[in-house]
N, C-alpha and C positions, 0 to 999 in steps of 0.2 A: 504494500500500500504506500502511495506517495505522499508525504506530507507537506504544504506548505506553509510557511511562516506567514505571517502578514505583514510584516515591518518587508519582506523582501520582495512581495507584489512590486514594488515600484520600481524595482532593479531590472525587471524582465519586462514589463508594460509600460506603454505611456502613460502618465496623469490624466486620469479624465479632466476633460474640460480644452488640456489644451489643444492651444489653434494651431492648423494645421491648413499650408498651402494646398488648394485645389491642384488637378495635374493642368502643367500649363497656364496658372496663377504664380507666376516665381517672379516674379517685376519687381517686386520690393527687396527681395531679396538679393536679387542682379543690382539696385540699385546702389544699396548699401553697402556690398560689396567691391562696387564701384567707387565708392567714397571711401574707403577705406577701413570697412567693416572685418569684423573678427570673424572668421566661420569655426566655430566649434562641432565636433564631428563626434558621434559615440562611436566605437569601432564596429566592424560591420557582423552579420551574422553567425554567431558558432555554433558550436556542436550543443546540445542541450549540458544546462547544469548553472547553476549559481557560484560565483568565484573560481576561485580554482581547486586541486584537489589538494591532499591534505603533503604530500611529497613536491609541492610548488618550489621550484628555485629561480629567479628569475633568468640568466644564464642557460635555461634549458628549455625551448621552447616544447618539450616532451612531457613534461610534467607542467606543463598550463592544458587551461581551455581555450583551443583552437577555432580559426576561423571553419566553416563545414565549406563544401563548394558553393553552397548558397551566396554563402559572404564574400566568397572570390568574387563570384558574378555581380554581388552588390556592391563590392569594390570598384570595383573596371569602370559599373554605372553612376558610379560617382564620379568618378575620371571624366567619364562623357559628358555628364552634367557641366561641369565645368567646363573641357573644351567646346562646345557644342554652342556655348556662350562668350566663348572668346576669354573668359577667365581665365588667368594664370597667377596663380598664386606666389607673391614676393617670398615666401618662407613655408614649408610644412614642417610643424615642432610635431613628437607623436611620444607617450606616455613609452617605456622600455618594453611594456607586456607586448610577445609577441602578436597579439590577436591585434593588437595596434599599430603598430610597427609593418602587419602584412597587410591591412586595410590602405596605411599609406601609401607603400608601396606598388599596392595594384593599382591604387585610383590615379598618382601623381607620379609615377616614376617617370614615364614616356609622354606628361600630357605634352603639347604644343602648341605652336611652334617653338621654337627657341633649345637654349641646352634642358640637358636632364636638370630635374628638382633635386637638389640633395635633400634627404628625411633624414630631420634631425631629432636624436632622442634625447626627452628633455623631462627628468624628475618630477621635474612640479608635477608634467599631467600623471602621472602615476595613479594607481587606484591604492586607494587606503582604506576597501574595505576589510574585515576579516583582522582586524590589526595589521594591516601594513603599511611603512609608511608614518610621514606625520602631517594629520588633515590640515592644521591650519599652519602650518609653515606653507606646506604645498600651495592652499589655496589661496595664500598673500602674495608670494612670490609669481602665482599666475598672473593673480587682482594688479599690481605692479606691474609688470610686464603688459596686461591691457591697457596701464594708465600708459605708457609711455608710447602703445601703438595709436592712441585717441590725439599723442600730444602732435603727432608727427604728421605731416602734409599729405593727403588722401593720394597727390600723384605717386608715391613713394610704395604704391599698391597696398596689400591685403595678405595676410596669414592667416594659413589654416592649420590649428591644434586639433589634434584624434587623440581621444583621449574614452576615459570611464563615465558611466552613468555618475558614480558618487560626485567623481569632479563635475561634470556640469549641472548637477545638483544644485554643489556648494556656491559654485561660481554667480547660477544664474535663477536658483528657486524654481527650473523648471526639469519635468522629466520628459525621455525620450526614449524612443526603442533604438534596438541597433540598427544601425547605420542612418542614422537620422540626425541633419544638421538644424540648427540655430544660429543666427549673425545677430552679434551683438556688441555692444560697447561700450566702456568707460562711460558712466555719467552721475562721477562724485565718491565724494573717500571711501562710503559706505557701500558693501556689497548689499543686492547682485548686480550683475552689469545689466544693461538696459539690451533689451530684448528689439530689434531694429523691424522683424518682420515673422509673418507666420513660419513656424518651422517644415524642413523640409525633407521628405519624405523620400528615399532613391529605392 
């Protein structure tokens, strides 16, 4: 018999309630992007289970939970999404787990025109669920590092973080399934960051 927790509903389900771009209603999204919006990414599809198991190292992508082929495919369609709109992303930062790490990968490796993205791994997005991790160093030093993308001139482009449910949680007071983005942005000392457009579905 399978049990579920209720505190961990939200880790595997959207939030009711929230708004969610119609297919082909992405406008607002492309736009703020355009300005210099933040796209935060939850990584894309895995295998079924919650966290990871209990022989987790992070060093070993054998001992997490992995993207399934689903997630490849929803990977690549995030790629699309982006070039398909002419977006090319100034930076991809992506959380070490590799279920994040190969989302970025697939979507931003090859997009175009221009050279390859380099996928940078970067602590902060780390997941701290499970005790791992420390949540609010983590999510200062993201919070920070979005002040300083809000401070900087919109031509200067746009970064995309792939990262965990917990972090765009903590960052933004909002939940997401995987592989479901948000743009948002800096707007004042106090988290969350400001939420630019309905989120977006690949």
């Amino acid at each position: 018999m399978r049990l579920v927790a209720a505190p961990l509903v939200g880790l595997v389900c959207p939030a009711f309630g929230q708004q969610r771009a119609a297919p082909g209603q992405d406008r607002q999204a492309i736009a703020a992007l355009q300005s210099g919006g933040l796209a935060l990414i939850r990584h894309a599809i895995t295998f079924p289970g919650v966290g990871d198991p209990p022989n987790f190292r992070l060093d070993d992508c054998n001992t997490q939970r992995n993207l399934s082929r689903e997630g490849r495919e929803q990977s690549r369609a995030i790629g699309r999404w982006f070039s398909e709109r002419g977006l090319r992303p100034d930076r991809v930062r992506s959380s070490q787990w590799c279920r994040c790490l190969e989302t970025a990968q697939e979507a931003f490796r090859s997009i175009g025109p221009g050279p390859e993205i380099p996928i940078e791994p970067w602590p902060a997005l780390n997941s701290f669920f499970q005790g791992q991790g420390d949540r609010e160093r983590q999510l200062q030093q993201a919070f920070e590092a979005a002040r300083g993308l809000a401070q900087r001139p919109a031509a200067l482009g746009f970064e995309v973080w792939i990262t965990h449910q917990v972090t765009i949680t903590g960052l933004t007071g909002q939940s997401v399934a995987m592989g479901e983005m948000l743009v948002v942005s800096y707007d004042g000392p106090a988290r969350p960051l400001k939420l630019l457009a309905p989120a977006i579905a690949f």
